[in-house]
C-alpha positions in Angstrom: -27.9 -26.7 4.8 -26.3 -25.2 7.3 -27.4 -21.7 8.9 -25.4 -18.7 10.9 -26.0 -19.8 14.5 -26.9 -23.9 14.3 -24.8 -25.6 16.7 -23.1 -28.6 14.9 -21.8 -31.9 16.9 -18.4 -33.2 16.0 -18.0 -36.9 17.0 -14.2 -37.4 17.3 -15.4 -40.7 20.3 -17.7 -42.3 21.3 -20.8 -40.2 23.4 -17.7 -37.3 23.4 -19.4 -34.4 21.0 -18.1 -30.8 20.6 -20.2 -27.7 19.7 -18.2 -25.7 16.7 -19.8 -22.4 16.3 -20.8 -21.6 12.6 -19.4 -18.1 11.2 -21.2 -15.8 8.5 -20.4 -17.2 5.3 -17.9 -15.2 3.1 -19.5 -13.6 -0.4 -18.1 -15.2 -3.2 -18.9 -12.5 -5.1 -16.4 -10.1 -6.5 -15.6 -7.1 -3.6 -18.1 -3.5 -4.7 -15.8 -0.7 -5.3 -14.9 1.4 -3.0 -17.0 4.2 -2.9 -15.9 7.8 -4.8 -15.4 10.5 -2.0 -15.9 13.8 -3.5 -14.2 15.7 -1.1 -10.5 16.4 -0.7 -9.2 18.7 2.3 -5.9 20.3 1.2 -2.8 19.6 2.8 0.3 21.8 4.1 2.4 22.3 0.8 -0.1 20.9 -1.7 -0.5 22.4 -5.1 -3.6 21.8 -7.4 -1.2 20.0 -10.1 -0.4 17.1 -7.4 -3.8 16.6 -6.0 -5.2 16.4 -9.6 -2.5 13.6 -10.0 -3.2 12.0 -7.2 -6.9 11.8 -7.8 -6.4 10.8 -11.4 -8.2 14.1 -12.8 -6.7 17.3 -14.6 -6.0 20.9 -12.8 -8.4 21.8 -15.5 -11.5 19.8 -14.2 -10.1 20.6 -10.5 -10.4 24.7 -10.9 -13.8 24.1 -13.0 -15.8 22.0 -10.5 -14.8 24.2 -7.7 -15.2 27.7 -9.5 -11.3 28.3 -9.3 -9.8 31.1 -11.1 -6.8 30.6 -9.9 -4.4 28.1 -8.7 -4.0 29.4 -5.4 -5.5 27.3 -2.4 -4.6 27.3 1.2 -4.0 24.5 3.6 -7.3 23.2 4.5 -9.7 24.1 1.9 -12.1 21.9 0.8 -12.4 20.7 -2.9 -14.7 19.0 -4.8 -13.2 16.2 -6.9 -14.7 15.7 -10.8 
């Protein structure tokens, strides 16, 4: 087996020998998912409608989770995401 820092010696000739550095081994293992950030910081022109769909939620769960009564928010407000 070969381990993360063992020199290894290539013999392309005769007493000629080359030190090939050995890298961290990739995973094979299927990439984690990203994790969820639950924060989303409101940008100039934004409406609740198009940050629910671009954070695959409803305006619904958007107003409930941040105690919204109405659909009024202002550039740089923070909301929670469901």
């Amino acid at each position: 087996m070969i381990t993360k820092g063992q020199p290894l010696h290539a013999f392309t000739q005769p007493l000629k020998s080359y030190v090939i550095p050995v890298q961290e081994p990739k995973s094979i293992l299927p990439p984690k998912e990203k994790p969820k950030n639950n924060r989303y910081v409101v940008k100039k022109g934004e409406t609740l409608s198009l940050i629910a769909r671009k954070n695959n939620t409803s305006v619904t769960k958007l107003k409930k989770v941040n105690g919204l009564k109405s659909d009024i928010i202002k550039q740089g407000q923070v909301l929670r995401l469901p």
